[in-house]
C-alpha positions as CSV (number, residue, x, y, z in Angstrom):
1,X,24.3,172.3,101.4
2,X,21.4,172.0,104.4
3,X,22.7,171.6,107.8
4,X,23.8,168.2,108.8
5,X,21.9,166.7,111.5
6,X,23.1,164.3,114.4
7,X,22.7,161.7,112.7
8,X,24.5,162.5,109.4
9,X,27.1,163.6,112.0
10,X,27.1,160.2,113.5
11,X,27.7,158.6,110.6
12,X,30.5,160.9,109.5
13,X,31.8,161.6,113.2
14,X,35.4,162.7,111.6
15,X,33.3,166.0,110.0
16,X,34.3,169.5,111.9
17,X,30.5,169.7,112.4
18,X,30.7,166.8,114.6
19,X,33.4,168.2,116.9
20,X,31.3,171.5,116.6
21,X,28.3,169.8,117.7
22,X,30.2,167.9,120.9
23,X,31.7,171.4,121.5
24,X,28.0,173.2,121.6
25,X,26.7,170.5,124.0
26,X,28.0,172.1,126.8
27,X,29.2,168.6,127.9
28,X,33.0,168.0,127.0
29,X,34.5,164.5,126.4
30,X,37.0,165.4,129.2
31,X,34.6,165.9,131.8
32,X,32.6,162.9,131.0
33,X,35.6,160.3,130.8
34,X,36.8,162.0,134.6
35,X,33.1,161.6,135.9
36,X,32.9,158.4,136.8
37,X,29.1,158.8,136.2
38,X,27.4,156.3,134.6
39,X,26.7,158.2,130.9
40,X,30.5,158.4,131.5
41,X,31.6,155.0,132.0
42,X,29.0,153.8,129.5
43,X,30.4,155.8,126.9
44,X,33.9,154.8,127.4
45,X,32.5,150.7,127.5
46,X,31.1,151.7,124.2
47,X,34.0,153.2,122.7
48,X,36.0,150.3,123.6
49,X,33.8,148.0,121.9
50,X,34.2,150.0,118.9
51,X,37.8,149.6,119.0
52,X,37.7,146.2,119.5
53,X,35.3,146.0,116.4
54,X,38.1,147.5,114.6
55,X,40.4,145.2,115.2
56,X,38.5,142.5,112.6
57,X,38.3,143.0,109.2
58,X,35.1,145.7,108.7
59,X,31.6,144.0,107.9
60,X,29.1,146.3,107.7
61,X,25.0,145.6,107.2
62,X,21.8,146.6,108.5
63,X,22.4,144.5,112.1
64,X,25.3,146.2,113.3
65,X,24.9,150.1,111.6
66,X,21.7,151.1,113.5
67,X,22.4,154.8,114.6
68,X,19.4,154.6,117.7
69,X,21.7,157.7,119.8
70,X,23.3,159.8,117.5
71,X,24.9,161.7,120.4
72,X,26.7,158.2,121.4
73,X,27.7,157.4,118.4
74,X,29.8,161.0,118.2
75,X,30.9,160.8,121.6
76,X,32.0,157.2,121.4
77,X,34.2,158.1,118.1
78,X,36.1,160.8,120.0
79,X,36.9,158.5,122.6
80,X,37.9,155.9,121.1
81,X,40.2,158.3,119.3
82,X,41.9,158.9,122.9
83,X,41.8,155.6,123.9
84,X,43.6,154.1,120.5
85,X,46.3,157.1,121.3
86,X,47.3,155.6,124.3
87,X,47.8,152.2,123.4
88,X,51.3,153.1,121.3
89,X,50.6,150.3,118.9
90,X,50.3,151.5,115.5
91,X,48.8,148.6,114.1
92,X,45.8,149.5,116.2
93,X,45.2,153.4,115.1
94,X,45.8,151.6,111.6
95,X,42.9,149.7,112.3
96,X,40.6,152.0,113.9
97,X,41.6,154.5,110.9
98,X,40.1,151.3,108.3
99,X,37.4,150.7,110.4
100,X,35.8,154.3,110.6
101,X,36.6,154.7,106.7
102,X,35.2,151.4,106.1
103,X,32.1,152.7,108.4
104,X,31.8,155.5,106.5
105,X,32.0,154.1,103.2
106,X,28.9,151.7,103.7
107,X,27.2,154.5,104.7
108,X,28.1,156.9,101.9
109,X,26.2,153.8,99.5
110,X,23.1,155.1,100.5
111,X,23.6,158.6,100.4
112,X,22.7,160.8,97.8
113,X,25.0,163.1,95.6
114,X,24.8,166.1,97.9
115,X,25.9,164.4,101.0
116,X,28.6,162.4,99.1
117,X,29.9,165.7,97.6
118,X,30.2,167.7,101.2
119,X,31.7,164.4,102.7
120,X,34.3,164.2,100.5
121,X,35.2,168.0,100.0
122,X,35.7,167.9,104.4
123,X,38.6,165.7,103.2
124,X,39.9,167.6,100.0
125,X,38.8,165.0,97.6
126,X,36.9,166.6,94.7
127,X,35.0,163.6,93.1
128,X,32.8,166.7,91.1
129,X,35.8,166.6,88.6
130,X,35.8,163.6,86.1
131,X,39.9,163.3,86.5
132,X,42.6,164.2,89.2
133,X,46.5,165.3,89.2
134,X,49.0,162.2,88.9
135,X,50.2,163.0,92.2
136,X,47.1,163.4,94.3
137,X,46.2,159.9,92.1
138,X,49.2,158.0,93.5
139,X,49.1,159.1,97.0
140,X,45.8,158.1,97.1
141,X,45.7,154.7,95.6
142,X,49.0,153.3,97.0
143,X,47.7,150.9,99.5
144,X,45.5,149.5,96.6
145,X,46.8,146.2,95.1
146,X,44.4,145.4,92.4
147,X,45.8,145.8,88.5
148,X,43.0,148.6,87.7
149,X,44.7,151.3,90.2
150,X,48.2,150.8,88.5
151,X,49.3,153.9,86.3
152,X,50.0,151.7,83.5
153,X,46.2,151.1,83.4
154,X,44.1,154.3,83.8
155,X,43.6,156.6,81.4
156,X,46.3,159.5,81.9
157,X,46.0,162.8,79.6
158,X,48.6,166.2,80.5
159,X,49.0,165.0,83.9
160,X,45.8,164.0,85.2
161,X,43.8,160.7,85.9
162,X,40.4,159.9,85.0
163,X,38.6,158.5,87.8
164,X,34.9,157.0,87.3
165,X,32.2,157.9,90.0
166,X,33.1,153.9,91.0
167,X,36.5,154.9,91.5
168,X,35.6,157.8,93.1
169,X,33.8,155.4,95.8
170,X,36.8,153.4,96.2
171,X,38.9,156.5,96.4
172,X,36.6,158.7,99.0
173,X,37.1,155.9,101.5
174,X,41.3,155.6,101.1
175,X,41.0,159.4,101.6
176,X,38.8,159.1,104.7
177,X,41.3,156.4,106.1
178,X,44.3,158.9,105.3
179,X,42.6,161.7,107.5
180,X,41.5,159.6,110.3
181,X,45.2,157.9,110.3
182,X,47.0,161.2,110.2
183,X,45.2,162.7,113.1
184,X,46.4,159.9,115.3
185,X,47.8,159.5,117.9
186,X,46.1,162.3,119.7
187,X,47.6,163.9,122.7
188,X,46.3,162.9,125.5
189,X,46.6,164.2,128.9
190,X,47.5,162.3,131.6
191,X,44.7,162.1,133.7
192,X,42.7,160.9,131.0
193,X,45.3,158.8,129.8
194,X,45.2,157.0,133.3
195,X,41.5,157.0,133.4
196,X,41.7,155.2,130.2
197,X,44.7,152.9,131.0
198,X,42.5,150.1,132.1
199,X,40.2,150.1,128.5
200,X,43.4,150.3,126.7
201,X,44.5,147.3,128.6
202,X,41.8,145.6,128.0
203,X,41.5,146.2,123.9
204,X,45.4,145.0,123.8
205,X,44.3,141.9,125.3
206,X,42.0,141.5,122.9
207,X,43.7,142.2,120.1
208,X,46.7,139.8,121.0
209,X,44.2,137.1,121.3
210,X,43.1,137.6,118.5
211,X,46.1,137.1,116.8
212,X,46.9,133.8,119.0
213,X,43.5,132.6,117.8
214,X,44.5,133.2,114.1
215,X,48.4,132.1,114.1
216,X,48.5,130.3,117.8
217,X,51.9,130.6,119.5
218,X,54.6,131.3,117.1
219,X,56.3,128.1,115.5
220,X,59.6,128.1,113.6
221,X,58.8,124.8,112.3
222,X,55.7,125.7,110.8
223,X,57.4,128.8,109.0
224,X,57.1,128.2,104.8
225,X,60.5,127.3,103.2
226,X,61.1,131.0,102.1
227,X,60.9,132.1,105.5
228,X,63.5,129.9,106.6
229,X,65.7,130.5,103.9
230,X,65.8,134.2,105.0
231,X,66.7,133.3,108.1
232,X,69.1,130.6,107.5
233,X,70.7,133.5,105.1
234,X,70.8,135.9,108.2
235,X,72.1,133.4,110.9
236,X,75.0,132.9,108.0
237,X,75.7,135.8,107.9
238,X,74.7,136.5,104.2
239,X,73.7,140.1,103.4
240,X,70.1,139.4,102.6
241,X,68.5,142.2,99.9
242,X,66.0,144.6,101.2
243,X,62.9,142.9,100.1
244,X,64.1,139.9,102.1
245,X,65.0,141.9,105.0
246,X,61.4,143.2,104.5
247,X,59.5,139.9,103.7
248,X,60.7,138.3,106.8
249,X,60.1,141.4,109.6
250,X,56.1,141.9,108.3
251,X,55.6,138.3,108.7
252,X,56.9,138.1,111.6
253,X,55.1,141.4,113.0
254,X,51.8,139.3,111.6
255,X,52.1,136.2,113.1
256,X,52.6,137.7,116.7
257,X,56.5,138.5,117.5
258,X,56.9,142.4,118.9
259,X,59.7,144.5,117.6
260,X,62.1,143.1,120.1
261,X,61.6,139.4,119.2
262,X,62.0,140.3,115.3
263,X,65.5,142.4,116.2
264,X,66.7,139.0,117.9
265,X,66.1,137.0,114.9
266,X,68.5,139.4,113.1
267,X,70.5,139.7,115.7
268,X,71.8,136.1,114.4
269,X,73.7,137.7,112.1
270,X,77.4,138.3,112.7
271,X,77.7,141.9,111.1
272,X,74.4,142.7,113.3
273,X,73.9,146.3,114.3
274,X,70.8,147.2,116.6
275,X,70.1,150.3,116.0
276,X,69.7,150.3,112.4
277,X,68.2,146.9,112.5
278,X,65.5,148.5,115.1
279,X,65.1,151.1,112.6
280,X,64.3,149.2,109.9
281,X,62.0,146.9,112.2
282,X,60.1,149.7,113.4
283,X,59.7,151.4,110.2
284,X,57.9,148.2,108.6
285,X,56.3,147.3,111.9
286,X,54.0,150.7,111.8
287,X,56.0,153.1,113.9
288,X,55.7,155.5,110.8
289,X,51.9,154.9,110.5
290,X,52.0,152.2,108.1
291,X,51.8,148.4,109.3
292,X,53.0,146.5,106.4
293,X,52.0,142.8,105.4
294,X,54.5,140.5,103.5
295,X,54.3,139.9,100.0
296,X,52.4,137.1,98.5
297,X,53.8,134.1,96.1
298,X,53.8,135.8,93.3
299,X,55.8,138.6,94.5
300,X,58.2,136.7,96.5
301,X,58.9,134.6,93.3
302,X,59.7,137.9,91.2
303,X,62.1,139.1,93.9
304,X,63.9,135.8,94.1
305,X,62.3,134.2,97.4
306,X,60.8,131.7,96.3
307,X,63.0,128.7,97.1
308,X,62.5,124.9,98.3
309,X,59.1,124.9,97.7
310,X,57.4,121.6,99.9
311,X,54.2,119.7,99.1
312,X,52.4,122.4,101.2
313,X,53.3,125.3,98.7
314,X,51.1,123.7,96.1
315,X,48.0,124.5,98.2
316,X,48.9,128.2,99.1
317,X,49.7,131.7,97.7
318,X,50.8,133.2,100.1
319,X,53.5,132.9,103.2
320,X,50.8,133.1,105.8
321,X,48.1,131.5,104.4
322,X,51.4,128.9,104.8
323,X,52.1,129.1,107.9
324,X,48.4,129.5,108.9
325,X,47.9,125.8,107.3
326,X,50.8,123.9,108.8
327,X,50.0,125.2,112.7
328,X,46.3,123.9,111.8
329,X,48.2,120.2,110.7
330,X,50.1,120.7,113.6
331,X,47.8,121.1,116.0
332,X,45.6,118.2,114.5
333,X,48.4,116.0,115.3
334,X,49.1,117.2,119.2
């Protein structure tokens, strides 16, 4: 393999080579984000906006994937690595983690099979071989929802998967996102960490915005009939299954309610006990590196959910696509 240059590095700024090259620059990420020079403080603007980029689903094309500064674009990737880690919202290194894979990915399209080879080796993915263990397999395609990833429909043979160089495409990129995610958070020191306090700020202003903008302030009475079931079951004091328990703490992470808010809801119930309930909500919240979404329609009807559907339901497949609907009624008629 011939030596990656900046600008392969840029576009692959996870690669060991990248932190090598940062490291050979004589100029450490430290010292710039302490400077308070301008290159400093420009870098740090830049990283922000990356994050903030992140924090919309990735859309990548010719108008916003022009490497111009290579040495930026590596620099700006290590901080915004340090300035995620000190937001403690794991929905947002969840994010960044898609983002950069996602980044990556569009990139990989137009590289050819050298390149694509080494990238994916630097994350122990062998896409050289035309079929993988069952185990590496699952791990790898469990966040993927589509019918051609399930077991039941690849072709398994003594233990092992066949994957397609498509698959392989689709695969490279989960790996890439597991990597990213894992490193994160980082440990940041405290000086840095204060340095950056005020960027962090700002990109979890942003990002609740953002959510306001999409689902507006939280309304019980625009919640769809299954979500109010659940609840009505909790404030009953009925002992609700797991999936409902689960169904009604990602939507409510989605829409906009923080950890504490979604404890309170259960904390209608009579046999309530917080610290498992905080548990549980922090577990399917992201605290373990995972932010989970509820199910869709067709799930929730499978697990028994499904119940009172309204005139809305027929328009929707899915509980926020619901909600998302009635707050836009609802705020048509204010």
């Amino acid at each position: 393999m011939r030596r990656l240059d900046k600008k392969v590095l840029a576009k692959y700024p996870f690669l060991k080579e990248a932190k090598a090259h940062v490291q050979s620059s004589g100029i450490s990420i430290d010292s710039l984000i302490r400077s308070h020079s301008g290159k400093g403080e420009d870098l740090i603007k830049m990283a922000a906006d990356r994050v903030k980029a992140s924090l919309r689903p990735p859309a990548f094309d010719e108008t916003n994937s022009e490497i111009t500064h290579p040495d930026d674009e590596i620099y700006s990737y290590a901080i915004a690595r340090m300035l995620v880690s000190c937001m403690d919202d794991p929905s947002v290194l969840d994010k960044i983690a898609r983002y950069e894979a996602e980044r990556s990915a569009y990139f990989l399209k137009a590289e050819g099979p050298e390149v694509v080879a080494y990238v994916a080796k630097a994350v122990d993915l062998d896409i050289t071989s035309p079929d993988m263990t069952v185990k590496q397999y699952v791990d790898l395609v469990s966040r993927m929802r589509e019918p051609r990833w399930r077991l039941v429909n690849r072709d398994v043979a003594d233990g092992y998967v066949r994957c397609s160089r498509d698959d392989y495409a689709v695969i490279l990129r989960e790996r890439i996102r597991q990597v990213i995610r894992l490193q994160l958070p980082l440990a940041v020191p405290g000086p840095i960490a204060v340095r950056l306090r005020m960027y962090a700020e700002d990109v979890s202003h942003t990002y609740q915005e953002m959510i306001l903008e999409q689902y507006g302030e939280v309304s019980e009475d625009c919640f769809p009939p299954c979500i109010r079931a659940i609840i009505a079951a909790v404030t009953d004091g009925t002992n609700i299954p797991h999936t409902a328990r689960f169904t009604l703490t990602a939507f409510l992470h989605i829409i906009g309610l923080d950890e504490t808010a979604i404890v309170e809801v259960f904390a209608r119930a009579p046999d309530f006990d917080v610290s498992r309930t905080m548990y549980q909500v922090e577990h399917i919240s992201g605290s373990g590196g995972t932010e989970y979404t509820p199910p869709g329609c067709a799930t929730l009807k499978t697990y028994g959910l499904c119940v009172n559907p309204d005139k809305f339901c027929k328009n929707t497949a899915h509980p926020l696509s619901y909600y998302k609907y009635r707050k836009k009624i609802a705020g048509k008629k204010a």
